[in-house]
Biopython code that builds the backbone (N, CA, C, O; Angstrom):
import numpy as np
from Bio.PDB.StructureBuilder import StructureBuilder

atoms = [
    (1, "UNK", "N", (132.551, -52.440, 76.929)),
    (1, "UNK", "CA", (133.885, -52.797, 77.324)),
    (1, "UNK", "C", (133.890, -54.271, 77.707)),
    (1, "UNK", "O", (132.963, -54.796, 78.323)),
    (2, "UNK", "N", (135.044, -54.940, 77.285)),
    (2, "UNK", "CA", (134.984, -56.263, 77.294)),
    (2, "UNK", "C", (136.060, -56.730, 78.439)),
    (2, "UNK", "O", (136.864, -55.820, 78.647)),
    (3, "UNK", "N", (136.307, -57.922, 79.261)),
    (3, "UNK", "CA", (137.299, -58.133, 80.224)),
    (3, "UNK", "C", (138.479, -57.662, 79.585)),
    (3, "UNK", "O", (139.161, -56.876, 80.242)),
    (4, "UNK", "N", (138.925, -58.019, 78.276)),
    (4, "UNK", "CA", (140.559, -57.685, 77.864)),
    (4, "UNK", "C", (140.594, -56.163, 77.740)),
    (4, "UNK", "O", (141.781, -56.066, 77.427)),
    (5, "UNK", "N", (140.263, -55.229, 77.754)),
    (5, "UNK", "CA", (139.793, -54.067, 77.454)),
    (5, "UNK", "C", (140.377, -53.569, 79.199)),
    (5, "UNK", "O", (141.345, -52.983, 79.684)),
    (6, "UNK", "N", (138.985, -54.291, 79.732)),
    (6, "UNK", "CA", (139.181, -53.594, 81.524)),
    (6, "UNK", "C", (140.279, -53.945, 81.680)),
    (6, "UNK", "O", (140.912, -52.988, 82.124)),
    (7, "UNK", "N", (141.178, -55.194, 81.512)),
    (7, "UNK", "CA", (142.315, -54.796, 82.161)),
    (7, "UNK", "C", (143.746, -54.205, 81.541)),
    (7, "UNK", "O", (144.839, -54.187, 82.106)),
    (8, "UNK", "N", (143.347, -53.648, 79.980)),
    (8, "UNK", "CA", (144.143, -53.072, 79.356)),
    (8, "UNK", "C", (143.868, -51.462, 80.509)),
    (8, "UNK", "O", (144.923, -50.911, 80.823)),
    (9, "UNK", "N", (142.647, -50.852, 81.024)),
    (9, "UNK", "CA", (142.940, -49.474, 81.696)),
    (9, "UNK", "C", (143.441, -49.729, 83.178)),
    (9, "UNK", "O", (144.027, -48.942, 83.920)),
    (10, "UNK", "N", (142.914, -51.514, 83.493)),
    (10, "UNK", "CA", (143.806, -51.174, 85.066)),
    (10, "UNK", "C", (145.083, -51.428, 84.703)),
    (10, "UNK", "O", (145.631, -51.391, 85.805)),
    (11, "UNK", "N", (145.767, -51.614, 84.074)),
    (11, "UNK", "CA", (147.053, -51.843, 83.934)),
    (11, "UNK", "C", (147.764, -50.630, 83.765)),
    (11, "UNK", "O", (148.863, -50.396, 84.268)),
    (12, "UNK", "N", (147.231, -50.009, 83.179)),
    (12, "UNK", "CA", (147.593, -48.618, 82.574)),
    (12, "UNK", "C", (146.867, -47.325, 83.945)),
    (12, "UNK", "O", (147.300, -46.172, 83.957)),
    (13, "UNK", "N", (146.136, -47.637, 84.629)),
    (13, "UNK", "CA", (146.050, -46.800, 85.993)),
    (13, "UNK", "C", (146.651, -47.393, 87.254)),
    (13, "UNK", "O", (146.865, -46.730, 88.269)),
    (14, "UNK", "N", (146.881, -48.553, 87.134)),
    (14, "UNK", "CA", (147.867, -49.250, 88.180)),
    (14, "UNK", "C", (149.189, -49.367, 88.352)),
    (14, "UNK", "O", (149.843, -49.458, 89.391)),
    (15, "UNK", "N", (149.625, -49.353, 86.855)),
    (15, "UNK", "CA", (151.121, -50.026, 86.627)),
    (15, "UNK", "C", (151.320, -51.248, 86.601)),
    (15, "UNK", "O", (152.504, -51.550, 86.446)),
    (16, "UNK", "N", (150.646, -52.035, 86.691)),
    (16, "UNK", "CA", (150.335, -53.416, 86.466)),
    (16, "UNK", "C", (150.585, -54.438, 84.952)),
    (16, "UNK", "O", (150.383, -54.158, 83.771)),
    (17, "UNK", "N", (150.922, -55.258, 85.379)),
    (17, "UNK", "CA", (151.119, -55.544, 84.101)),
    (17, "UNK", "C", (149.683, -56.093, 83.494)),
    (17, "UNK", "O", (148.762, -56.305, 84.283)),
    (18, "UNK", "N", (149.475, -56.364, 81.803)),
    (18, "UNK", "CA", (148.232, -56.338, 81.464)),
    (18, "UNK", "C", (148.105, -58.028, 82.117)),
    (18, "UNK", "O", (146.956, -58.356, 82.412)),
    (19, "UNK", "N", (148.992, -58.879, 82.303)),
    (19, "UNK", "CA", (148.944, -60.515, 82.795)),
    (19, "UNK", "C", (148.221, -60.162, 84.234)),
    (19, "UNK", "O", (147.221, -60.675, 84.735)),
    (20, "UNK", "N", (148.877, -59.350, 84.613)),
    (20, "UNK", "CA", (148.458, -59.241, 86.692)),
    (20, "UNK", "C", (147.266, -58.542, 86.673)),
    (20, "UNK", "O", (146.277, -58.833, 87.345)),
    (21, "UNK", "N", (147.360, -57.629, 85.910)),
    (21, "UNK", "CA", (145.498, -57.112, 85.628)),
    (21, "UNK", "C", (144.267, -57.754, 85.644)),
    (21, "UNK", "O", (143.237, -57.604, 86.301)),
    (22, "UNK", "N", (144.741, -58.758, 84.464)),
    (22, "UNK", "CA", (143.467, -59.875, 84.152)),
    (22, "UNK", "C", (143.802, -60.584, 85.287)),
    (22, "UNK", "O", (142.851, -61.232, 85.724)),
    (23, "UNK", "N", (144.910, -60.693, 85.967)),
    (23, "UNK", "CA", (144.583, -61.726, 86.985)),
    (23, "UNK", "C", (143.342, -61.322, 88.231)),
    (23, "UNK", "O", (142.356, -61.957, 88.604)),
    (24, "UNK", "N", (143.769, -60.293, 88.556)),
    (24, "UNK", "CA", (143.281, -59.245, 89.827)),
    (24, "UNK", "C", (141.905, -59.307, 89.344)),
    (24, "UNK", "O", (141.047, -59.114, 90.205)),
    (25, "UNK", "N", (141.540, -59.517, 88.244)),
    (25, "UNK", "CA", (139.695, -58.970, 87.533)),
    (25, "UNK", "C", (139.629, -60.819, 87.572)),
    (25, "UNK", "O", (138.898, -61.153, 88.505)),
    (26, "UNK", "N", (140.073, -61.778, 86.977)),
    (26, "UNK", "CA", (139.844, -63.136, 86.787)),
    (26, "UNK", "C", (139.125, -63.271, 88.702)),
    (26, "UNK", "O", (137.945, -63.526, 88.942)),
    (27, "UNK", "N", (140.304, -62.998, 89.886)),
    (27, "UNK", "CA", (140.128, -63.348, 91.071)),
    (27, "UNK", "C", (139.138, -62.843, 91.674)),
    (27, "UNK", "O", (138.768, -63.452, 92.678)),
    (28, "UNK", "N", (138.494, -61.769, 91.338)),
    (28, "UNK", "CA", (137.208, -61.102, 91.711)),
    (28, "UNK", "C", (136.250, -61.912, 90.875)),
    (28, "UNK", "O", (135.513, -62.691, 91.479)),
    (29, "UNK", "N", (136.182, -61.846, 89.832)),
    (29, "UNK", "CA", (134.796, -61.459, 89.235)),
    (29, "UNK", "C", (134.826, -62.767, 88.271)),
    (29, "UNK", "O", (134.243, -62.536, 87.212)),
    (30, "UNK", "N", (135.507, -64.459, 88.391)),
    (30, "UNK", "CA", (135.387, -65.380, 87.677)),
    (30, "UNK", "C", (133.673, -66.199, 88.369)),
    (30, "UNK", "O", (133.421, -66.079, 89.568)),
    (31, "UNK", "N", (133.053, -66.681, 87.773)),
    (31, "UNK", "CA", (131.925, -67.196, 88.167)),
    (31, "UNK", "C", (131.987, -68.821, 88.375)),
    (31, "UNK", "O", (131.052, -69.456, 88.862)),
    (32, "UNK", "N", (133.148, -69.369, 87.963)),
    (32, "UNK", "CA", (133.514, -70.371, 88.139)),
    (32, "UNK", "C", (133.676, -71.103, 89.235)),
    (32, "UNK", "O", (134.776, -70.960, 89.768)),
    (33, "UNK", "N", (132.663, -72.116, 89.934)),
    (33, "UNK", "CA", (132.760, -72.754, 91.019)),
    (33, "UNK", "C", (134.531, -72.752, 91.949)),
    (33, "UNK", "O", (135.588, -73.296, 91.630)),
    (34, "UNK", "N", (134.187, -71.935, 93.078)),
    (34, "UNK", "CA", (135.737, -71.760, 94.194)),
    (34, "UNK", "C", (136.162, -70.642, 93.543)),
    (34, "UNK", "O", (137.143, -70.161, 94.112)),
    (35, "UNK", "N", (135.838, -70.071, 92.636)),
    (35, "UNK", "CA", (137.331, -69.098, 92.457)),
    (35, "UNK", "C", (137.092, -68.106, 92.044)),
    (35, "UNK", "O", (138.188, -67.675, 91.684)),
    (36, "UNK", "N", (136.028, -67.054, 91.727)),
    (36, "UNK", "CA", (136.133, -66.012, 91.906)),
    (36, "UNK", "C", (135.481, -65.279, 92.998)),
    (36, "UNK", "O", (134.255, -65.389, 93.035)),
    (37, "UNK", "N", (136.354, -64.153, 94.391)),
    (37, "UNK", "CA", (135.461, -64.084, 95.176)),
    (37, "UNK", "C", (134.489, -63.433, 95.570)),
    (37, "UNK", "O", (134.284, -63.515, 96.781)),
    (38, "UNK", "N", (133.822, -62.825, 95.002)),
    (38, "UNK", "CA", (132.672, -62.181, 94.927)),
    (38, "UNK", "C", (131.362, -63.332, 94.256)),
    (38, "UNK", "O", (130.188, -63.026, 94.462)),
    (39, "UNK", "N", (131.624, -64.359, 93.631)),
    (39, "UNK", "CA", (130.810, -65.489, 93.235)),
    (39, "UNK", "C", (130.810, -66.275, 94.889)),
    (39, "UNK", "O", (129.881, -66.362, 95.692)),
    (40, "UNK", "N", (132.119, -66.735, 94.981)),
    (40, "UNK", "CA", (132.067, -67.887, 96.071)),
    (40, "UNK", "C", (131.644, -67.179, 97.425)),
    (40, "UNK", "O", (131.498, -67.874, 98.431)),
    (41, "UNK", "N", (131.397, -65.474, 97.479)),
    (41, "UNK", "CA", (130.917, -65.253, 98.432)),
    (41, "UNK", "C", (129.429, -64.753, 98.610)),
    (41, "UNK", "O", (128.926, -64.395, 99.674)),
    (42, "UNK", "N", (128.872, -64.790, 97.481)),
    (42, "UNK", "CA", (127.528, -65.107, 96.868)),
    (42, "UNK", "C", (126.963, -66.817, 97.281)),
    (42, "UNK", "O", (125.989, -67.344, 97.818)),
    (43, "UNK", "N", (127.695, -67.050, 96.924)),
    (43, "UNK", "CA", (127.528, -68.751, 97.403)),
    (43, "UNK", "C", (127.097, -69.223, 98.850)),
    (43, "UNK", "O", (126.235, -70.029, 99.199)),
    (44, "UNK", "N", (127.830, -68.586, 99.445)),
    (44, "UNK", "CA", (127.994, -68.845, 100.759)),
    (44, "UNK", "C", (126.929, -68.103, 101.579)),
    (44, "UNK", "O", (126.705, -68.199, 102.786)),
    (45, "UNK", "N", (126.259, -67.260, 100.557)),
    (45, "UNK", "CA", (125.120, -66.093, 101.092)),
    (45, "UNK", "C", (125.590, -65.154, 101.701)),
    (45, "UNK", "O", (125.025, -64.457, 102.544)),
    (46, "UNK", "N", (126.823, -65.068, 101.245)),
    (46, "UNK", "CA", (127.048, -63.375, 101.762)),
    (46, "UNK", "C", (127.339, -62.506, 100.833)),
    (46, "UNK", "O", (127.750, -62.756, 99.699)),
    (47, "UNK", "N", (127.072, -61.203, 101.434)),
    (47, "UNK", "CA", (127.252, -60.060, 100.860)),
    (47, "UNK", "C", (128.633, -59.613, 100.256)),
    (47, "UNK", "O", (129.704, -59.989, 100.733)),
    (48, "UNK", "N", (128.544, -58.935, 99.367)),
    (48, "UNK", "CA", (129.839, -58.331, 99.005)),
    (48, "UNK", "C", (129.423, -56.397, 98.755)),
    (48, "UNK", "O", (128.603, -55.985, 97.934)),
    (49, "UNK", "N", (130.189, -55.579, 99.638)),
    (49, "UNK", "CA", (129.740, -54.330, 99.482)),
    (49, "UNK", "C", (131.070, -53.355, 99.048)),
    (49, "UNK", "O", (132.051, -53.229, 99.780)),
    (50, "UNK", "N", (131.004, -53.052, 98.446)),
    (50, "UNK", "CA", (132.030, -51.757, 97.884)),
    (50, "UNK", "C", (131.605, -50.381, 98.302)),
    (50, "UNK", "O", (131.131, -49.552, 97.526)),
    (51, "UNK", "N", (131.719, -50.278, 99.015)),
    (51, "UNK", "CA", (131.088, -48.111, 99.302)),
    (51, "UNK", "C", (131.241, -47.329, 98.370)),
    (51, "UNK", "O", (132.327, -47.184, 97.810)),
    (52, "UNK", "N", (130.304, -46.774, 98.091)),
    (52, "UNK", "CA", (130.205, -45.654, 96.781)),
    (52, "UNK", "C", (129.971, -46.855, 95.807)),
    (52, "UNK", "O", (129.750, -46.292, 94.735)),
    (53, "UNK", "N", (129.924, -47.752, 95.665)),
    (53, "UNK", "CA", (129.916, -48.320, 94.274)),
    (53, "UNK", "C", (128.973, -49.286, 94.103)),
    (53, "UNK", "O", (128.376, -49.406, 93.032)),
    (54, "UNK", "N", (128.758, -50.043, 95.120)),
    (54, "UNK", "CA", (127.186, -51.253, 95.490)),
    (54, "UNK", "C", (127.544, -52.185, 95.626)),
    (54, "UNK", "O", (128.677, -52.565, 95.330)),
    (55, "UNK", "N", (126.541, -52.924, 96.192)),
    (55, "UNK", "CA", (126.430, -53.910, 97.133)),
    (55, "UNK", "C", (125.911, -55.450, 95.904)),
    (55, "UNK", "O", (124.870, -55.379, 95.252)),
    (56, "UNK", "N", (126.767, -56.577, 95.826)),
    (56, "UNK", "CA", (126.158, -57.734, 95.678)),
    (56, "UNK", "C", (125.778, -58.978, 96.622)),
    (56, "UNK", "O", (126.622, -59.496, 97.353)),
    (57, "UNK", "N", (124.334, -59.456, 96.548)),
    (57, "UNK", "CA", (123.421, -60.087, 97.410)),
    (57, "UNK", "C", (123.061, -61.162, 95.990)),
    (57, "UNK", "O", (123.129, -61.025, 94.769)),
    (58, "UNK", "N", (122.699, -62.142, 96.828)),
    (58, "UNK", "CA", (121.527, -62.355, 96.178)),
    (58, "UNK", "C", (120.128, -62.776, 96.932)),
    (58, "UNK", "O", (119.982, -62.799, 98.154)),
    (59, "UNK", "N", (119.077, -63.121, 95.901)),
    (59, "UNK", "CA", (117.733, -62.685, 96.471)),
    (59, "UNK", "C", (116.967, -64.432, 95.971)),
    (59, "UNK", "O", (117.401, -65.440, 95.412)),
    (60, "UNK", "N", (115.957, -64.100, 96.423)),
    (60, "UNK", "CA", (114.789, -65.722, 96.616)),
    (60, "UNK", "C", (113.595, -65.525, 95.702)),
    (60, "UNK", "O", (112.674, -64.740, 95.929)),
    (61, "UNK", "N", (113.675, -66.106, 94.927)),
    (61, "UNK", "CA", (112.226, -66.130, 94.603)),
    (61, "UNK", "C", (111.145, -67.336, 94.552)),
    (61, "UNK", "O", (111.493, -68.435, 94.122)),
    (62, "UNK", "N", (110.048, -67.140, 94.924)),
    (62, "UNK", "CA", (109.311, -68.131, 95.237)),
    (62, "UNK", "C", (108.856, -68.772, 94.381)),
    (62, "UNK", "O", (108.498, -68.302, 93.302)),
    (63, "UNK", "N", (108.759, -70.397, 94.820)),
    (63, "UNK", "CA", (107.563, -71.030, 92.940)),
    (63, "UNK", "C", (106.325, -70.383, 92.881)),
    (63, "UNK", "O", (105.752, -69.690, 93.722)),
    (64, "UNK", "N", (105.981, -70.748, 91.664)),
    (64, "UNK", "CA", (104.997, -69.767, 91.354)),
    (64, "UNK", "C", (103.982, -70.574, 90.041)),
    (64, "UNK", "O", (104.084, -71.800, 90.101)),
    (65, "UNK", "N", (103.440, -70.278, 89.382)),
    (65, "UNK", "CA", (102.702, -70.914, 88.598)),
    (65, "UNK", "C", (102.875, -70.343, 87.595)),
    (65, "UNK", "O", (102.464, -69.191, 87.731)),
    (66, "UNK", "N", (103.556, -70.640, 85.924)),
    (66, "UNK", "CA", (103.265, -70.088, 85.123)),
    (66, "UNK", "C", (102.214, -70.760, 83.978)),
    (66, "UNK", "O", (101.363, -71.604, 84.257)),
    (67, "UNK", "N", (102.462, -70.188, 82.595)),
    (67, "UNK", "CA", (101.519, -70.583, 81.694)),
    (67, "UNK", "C", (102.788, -70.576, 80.234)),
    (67, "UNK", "O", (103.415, -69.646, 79.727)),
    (68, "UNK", "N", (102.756, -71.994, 79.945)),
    (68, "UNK", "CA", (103.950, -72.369, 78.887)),
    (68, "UNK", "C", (103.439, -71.140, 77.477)),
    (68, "UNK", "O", (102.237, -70.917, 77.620)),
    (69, "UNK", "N", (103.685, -70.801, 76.950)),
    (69, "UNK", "CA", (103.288, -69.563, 75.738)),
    (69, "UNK", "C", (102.790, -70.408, 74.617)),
    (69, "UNK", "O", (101.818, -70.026, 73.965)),
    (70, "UNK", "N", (103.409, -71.567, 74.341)),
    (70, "UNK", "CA", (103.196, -72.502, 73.579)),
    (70, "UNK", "C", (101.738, -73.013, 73.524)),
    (70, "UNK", "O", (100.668, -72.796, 72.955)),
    (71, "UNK", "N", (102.261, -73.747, 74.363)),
    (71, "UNK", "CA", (100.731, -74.774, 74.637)),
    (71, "UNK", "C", (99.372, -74.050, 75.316)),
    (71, "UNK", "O", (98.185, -74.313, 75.121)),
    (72, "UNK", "N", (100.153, -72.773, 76.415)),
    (72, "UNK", "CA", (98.476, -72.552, 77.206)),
    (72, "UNK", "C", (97.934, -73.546, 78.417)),
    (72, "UNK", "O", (96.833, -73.651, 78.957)),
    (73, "UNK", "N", (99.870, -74.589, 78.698)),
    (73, "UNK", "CA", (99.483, -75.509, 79.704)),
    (73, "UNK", "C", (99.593, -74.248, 80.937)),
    (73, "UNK", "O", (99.735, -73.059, 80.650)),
    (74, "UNK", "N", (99.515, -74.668, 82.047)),
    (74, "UNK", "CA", (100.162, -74.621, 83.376)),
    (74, "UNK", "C", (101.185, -75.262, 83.840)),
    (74, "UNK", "O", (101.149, -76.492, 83.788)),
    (75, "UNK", "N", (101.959, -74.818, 84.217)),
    (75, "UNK", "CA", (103.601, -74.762, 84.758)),
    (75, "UNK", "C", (103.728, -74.254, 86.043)),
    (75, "UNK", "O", (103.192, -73.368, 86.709)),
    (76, "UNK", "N", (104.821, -75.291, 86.226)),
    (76, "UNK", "CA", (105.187, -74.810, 88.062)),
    (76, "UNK", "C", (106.664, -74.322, 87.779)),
    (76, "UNK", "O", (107.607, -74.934, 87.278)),
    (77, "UNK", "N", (106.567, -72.984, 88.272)),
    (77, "UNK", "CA", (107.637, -72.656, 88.063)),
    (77, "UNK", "C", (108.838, -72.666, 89.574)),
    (77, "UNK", "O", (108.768, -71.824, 90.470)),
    (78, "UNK", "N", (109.806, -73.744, 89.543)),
    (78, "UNK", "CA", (110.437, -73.872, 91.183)),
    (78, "UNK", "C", (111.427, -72.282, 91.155)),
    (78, "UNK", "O", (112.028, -71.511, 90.407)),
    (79, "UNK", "N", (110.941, -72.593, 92.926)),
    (79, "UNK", "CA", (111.571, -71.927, 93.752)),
    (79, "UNK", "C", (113.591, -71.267, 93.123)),
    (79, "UNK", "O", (114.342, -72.041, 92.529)),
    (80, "UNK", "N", (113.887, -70.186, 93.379)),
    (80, "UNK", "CA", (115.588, -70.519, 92.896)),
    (80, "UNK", "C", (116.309, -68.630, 93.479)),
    (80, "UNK", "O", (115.852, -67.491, 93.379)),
    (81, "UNK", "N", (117.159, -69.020, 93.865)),
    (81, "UNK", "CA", (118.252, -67.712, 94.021)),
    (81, "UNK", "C", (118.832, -67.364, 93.193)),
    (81, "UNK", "O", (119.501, -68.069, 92.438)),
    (82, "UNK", "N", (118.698, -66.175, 93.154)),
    (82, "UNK", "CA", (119.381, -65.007, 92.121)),
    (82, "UNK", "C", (120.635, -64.201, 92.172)),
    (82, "UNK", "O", (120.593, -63.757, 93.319)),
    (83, "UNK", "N", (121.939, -63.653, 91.514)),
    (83, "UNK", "CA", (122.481, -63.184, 92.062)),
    (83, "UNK", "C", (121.651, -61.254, 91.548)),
    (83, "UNK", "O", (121.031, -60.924, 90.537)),
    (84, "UNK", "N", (122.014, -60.513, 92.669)),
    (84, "UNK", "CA", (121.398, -59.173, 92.796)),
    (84, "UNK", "C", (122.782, -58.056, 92.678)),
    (84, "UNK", "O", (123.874, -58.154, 93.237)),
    (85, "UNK", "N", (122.405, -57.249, 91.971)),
    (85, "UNK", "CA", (123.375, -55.700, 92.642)),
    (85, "UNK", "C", (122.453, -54.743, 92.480)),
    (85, "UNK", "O", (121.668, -54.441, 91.581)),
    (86, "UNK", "N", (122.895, -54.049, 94.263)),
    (86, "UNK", "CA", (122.241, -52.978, 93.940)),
    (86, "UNK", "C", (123.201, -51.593, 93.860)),
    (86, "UNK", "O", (123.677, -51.264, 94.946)),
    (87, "UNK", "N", (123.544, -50.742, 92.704)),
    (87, "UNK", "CA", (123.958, -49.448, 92.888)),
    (87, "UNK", "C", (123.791, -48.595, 94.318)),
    (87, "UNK", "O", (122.702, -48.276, 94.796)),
    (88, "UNK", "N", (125.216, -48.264, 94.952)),
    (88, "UNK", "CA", (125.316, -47.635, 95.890)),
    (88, "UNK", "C", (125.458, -45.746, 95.568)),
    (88, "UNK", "O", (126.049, -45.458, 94.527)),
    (89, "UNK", "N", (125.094, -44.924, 96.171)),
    (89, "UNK", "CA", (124.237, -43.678, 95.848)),
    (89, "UNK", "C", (125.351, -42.952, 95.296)),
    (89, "UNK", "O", (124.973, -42.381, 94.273)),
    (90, "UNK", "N", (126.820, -42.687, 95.594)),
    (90, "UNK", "CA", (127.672, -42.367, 94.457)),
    (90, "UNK", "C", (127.552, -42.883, 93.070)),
    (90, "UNK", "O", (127.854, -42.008, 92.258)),
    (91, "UNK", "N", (127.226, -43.970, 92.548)),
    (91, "UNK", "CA", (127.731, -44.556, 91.773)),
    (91, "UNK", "C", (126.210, -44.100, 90.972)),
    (91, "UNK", "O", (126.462, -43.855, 89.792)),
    (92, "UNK", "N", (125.076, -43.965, 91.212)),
    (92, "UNK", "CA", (123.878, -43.647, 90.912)),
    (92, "UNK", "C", (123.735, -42.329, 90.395)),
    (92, "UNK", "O", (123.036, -42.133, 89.401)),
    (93, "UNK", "N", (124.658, -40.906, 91.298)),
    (93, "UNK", "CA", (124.801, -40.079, 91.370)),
    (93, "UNK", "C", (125.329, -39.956, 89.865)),
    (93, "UNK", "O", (124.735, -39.538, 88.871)),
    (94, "UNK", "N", (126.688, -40.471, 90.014)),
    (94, "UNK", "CA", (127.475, -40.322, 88.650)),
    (94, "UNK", "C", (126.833, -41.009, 87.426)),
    (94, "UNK", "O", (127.056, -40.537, 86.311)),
    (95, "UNK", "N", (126.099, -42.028, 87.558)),
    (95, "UNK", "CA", (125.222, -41.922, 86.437)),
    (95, "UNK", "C", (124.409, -41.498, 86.073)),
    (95, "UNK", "O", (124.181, -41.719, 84.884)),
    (96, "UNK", "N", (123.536, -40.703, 86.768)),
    (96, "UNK", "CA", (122.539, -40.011, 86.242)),
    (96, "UNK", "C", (122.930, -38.396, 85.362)),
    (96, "UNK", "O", (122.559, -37.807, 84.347)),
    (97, "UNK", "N", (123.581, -38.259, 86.122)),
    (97, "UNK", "CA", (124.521, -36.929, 85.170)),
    (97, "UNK", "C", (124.617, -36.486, 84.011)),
    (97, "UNK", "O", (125.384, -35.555, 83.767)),
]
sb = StructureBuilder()
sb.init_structure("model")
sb.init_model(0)
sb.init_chain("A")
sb.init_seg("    ")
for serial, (resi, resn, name, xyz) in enumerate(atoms, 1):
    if name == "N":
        sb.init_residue(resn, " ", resi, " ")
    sb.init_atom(name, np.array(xyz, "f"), 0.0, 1.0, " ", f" {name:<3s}", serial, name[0])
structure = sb.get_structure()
């Protein structure tokens, strides 16, 4: 399912129009620096939790040393934050089914 898609069914389970749909999904879930808020509140290092449905975080990972595949050099691989979701136990439930 593609964004124009999702908000062809919230429109159609909301009453919404398909314009205010994509808007409501654009304002959540745009990744675009300030403006979508579940990004800009990722940003800010906070959590975003939905009950029944999961939680987005993100997480740290440390530098580390790799090995280029190519060459067989050594590589430093830097430090960097990730964004994370983790499935909340309804939503786990219903998928395993």
């Amino acid at each position: 399912m593609n964004k124009k898609q999702l908000a062809e069914k919230l429109a159609k389970k909301t009453g919404l129009s398909q314009a205010k749909a994509a808007e409501a999904i654009n304002a959540l879930f745009d990744s675009r620096p300030g403006h979508g808020i579940i990004a800009v509140e990722l940003d800010a290092g906070r959590k975003v939790t939905i009950p029944g449905f999961g939680t987005f975080s993100t997480k740290k990972r440390a530098a580390r040393t790799g090995v280029n595949p190519k060459t067989g050099a050594a590589m430093e691989i830097p430090a960097r934050i990730y964004p994370h979701f983790r499935p909340g136990k309804t939503l786990k439930e219903r998928v395993s089914e």
